[in-house]
C-alpha positions in Angstrom: -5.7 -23.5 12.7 -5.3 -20.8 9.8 -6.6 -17.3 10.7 -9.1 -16.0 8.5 -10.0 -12.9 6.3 -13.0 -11.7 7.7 -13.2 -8.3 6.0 -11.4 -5.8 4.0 -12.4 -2.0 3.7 -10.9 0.6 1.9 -11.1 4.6 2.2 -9.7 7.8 0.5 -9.4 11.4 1.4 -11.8 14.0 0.0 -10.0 15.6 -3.1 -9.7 14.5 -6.3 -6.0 14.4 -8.4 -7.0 13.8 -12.0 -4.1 13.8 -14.1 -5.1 16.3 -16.7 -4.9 19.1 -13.3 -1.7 17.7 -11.8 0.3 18.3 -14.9 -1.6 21.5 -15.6 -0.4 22.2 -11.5 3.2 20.5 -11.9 3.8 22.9 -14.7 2.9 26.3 -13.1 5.4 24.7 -9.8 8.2 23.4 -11.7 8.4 25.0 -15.1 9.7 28.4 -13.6 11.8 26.8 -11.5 13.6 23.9 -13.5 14.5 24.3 -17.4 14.1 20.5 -18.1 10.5 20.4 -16.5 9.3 20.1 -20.3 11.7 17.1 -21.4 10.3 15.1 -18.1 6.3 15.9 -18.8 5.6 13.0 -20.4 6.3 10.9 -17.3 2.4 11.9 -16.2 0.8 10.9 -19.3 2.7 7.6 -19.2 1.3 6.4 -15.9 -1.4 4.6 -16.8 -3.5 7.0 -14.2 -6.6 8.8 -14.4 -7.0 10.1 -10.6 -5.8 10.0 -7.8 -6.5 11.4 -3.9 -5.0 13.9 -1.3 -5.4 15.0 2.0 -4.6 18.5 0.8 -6.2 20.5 -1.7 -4.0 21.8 -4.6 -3.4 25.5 -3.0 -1.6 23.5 0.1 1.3 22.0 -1.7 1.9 25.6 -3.2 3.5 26.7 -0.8 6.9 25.4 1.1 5.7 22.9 3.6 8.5 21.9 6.0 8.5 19.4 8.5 5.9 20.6 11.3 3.2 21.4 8.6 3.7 18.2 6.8 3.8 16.2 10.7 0.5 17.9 11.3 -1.1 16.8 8.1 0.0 13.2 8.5 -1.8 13.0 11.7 -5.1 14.8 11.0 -5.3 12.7 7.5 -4.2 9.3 8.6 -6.6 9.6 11.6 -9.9 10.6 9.6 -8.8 7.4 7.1 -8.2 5.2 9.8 -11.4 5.8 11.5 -13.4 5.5 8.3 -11.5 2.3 6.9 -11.4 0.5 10.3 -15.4 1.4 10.6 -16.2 0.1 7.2 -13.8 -3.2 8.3 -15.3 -4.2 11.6 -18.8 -3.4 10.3 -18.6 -6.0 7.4 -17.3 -8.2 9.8 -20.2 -7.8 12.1 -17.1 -7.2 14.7 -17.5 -4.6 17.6 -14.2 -2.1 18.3 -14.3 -3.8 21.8 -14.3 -7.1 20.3 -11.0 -6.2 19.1 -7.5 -7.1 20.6 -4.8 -6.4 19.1 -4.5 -3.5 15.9 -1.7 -3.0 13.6 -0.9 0.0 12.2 0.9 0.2 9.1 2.4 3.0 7.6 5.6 4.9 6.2 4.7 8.3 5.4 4.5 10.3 7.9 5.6 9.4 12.3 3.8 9.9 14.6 4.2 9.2 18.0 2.2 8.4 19.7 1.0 6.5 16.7 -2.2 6.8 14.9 -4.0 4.2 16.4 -3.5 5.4 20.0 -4.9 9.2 18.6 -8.2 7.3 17.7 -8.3 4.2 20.1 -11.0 5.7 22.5 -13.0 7.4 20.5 -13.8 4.8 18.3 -14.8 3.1 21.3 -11.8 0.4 21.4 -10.5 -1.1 24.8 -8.0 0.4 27.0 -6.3 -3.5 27.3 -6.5 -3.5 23.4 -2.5 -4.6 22.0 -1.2 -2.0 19.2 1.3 -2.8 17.1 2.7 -0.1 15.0 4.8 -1.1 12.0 6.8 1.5 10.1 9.3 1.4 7.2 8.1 -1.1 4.6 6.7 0.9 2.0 4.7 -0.4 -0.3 5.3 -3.8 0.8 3.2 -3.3 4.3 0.1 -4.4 2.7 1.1 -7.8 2.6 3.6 -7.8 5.0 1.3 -5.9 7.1 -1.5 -8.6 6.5 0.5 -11.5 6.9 1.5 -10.1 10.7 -1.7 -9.7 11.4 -2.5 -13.3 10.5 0.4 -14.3 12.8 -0.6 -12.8 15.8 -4.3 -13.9 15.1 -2.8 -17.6 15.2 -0.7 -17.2 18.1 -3.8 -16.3 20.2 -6.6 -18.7 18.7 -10.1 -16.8 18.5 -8.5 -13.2 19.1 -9.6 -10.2 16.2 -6.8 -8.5 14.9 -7.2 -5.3 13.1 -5.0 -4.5 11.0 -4.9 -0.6 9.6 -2.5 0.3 6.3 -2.6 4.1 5.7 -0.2 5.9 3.5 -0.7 9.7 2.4 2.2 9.8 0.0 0.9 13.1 -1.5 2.5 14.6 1.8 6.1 14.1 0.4 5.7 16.3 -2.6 8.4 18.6 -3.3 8.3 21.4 -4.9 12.0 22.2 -4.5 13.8 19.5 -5.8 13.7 18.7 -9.9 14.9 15.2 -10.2 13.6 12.5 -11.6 13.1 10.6 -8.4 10.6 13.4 -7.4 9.3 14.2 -10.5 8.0 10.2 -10.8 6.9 10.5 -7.0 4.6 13.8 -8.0 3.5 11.7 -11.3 2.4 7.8 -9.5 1.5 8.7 -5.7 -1.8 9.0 -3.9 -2.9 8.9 -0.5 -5.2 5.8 1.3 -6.2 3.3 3.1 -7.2 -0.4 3.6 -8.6 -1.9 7.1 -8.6 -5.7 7.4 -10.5 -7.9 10.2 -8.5 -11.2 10.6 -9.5 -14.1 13.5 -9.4 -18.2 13.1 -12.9 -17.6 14.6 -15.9 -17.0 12.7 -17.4 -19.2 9.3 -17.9 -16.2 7.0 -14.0 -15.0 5.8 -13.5 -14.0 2.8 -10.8 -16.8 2.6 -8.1 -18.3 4.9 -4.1 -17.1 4.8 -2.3 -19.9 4.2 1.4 -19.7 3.9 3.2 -16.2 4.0 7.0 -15.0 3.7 10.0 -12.3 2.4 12.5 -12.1 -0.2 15.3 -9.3 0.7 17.8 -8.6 -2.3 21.6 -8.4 -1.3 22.7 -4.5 -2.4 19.7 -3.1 -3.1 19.5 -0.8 -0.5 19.5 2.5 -2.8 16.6 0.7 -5.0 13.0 2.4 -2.9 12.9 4.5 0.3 13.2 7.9 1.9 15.5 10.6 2.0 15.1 12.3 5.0 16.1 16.5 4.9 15.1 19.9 7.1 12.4 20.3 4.1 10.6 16.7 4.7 10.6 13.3 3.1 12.5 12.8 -0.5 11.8 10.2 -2.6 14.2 7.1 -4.0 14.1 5.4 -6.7 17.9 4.5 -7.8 17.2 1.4 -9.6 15.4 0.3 -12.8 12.1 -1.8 -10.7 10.7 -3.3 -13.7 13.3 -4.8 -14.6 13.9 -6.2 -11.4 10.3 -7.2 -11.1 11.1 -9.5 -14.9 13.9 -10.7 -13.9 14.4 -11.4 -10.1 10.7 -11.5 -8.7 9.8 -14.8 -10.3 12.9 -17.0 -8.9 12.0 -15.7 -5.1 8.7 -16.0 -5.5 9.2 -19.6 -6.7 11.7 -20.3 -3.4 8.9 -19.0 -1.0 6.7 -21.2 -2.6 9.1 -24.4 -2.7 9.4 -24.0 1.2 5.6 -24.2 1.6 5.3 -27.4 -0.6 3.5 -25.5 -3.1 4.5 -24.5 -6.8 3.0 -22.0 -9.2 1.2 -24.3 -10.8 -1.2 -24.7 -7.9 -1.7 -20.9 -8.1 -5.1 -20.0 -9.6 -5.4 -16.5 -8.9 -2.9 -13.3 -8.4 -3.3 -10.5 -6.7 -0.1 -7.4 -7.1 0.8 -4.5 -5.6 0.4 -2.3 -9.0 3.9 -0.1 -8.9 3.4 1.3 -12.2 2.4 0.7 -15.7 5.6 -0.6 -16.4 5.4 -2.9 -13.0 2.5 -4.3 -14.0 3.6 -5.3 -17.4 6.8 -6.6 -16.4 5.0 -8.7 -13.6 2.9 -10.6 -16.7 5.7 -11.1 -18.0 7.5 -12.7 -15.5 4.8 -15.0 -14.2 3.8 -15.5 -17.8 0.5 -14.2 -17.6 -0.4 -13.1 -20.4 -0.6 -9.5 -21.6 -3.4 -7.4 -20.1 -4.2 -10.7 -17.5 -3.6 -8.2 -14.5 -7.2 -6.0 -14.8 -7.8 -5.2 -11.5 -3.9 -4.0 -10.8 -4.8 -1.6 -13.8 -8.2 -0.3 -12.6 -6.5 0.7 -9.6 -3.6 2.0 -10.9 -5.7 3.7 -12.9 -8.1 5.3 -10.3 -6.4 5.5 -7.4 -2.7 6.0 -8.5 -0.2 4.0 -6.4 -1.0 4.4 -2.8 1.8 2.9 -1.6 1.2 0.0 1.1 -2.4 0.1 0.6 -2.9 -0.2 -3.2 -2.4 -4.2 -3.2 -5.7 -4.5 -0.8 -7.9 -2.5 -3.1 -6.7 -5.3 -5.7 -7.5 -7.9 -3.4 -10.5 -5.8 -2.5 -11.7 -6.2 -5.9 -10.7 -9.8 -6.8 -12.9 -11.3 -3.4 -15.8 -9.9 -5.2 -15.4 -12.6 -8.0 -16.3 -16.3 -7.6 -12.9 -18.1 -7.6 -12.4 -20.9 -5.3 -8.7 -22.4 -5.4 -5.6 -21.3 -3.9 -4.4 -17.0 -4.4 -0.6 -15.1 -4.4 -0.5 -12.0 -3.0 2.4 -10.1 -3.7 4.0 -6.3 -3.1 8.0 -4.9 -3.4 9.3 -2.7 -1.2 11.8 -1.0 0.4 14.5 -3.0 1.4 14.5 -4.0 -1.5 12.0 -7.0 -0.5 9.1 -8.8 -1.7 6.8 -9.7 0.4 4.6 -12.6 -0.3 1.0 -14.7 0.8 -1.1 -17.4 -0.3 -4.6 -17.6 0.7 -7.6 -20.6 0.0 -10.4 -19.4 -1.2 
């Protein structure tokens, strides 16, 4: 009995990053700070992004936030986006917060503890027997990998809702003190939201069933994606060329995962990607032989949303559901580890 796809919701704070501002912001932090702010500008015109979202308004990250401040952001923001995403989630799937037994949490960007779900659990009317599952550390992998947990646990008890909840607020990790590339990409890509999902193997009306689902880790690839952790806050890592692991190692794990399942690419009709980057995206037609410019709703995100992190790969699949496809999907998102996670779902 496959669990289901009931609904998926999506949310965002209230202010607005458009690219023309944060360099115009970037510059008056950094240029007086670091001399070779000027020879790494045109890493935010090369983005592919128009906007973006943040808990904070620009005036916050001017000044040095440290540890307590950026704690206490994490768990006013994540908690207004879970409550909106998980409302917009059980309401399309005509499912009541009691109706609800077990929630996953997903998220790397900030810890709290107790976790976010346990802030909001009662007043958003959820039981007190309700299961919570909090799942930290997978970057912007936890979409899927997030998903595909939830999907297990919905199996495991036939007819149980899951919830499953994947906030990041990335924007929290800016750093005005450090002038390395690593940073200055972080300041360039990230965004903060979020994405709720509703999975059972009850109920007629998903939006399509999850059908197989699985990892890839890469041996020594540790340094690739993650977090440095300092007194200041979270720093980000980015040691290794992604797009070119994305053309050159993705395709061969992806094609194992598949091989396990019985299933090969060719019985893929639709993809749906975790949109790393402009360059991600172009190296991810390229390795699943796409076609240039096949991926449109990776770009549209990318685009208006910037990458969120775990949550950016369920505002693809947010937007793919909305078109009439019937056939079998891959869902796919990297993170840190360095690991691919991966799901197919029948549509």
């Amino acid at each position: 009995m496959r669990a289901k796809l009931l609904s998926l919701a999506t949310a965002v704070p209230e202010f607005t990053l458009r690219t023309e501002d944060v360099i115009r912001e970037a510059a008056t932090i950094f240029a007086g700070r670091h001399a070779d702010f000027e020879r790494m500008m045109p890493v935010f015109a090369n983005t592919g992004i128009d906007c973006r979202y943040s808990v904070k308004p620009y005036a916050w990250f001017r000044d040095n936030q440290g540890w307590p401040e950026r704690t206490q952001a994490f768990f006013e923001g994540a908690s207004a986006l879970f409550r909106e995403a998980a409302a917009g989630a059980l309401a399309s799937a005509a499912v009541e917060p009691g109706q609800i037994d077990t929630i996953v949490t997903v998220s790397s960007t900030g810890i709290a503890t107790p976790s976010i779900e346990a802030r909001v659990l009662h007043g958003m009317g959820f039981r007190d027997d309700v299961k919570r599952v909090p799942v930290f550390g997978l970057g912007c992998a936890g979409g899927v990998s997030g998903l595909s947990l939830a999907a297990r646990l919905a199996q495991a008890e036939p007819g149980s809702h899951v919830l499953v909840v994947v906030i990041e607020l990335c924007t929290l990790a800016f750093r005005p003190d450090e002038m390395t590339k690593s940073n200055i990409v972080a300041t360039a890509l990230f965004g903060d939201g979020a994405a709720a999902c509703v999975v059972s193997t009850a109920g007629k009306n998903g939006r399509g069933e999850i059908e197989f689902a699985g990892e890839h880790t890469w041996p020594g690839t540790i340094d690739v994606m993650g977090w440095r952790m300092d007194p200041q806050g979270f720093g980000a890592i980015f040691s290794r060329s992604i797009p070119d692991l994305v053309a050159n190692d993705l395709r061969p794990a992806a094609n194992a995962f598949l091989a396990r399942n019985r299933v090969d690419l060719a019985d893929i009709g639709s993809y749906s990607f975790h949109p790393g980057g402009a360059k991600v995206i172009a190296a991810l037609e390229l390795a699943f032989e796409l076609g240039q410019g096949h991926l449109q709703h990776e770009r549209a995100v990318l685009a208006g949303y910037g990458n969120m992190s775990a949550p950016t790969v369920l505002f693809v699949l947010q937007r793919a559901l909305e078109e009439r496809f019937t056939g079998r999907r891959f869902v796919s998102s990297l993170g840190p580890g360095f690991t691919a996670s991966f799901l197919t779902m029948l549509q």
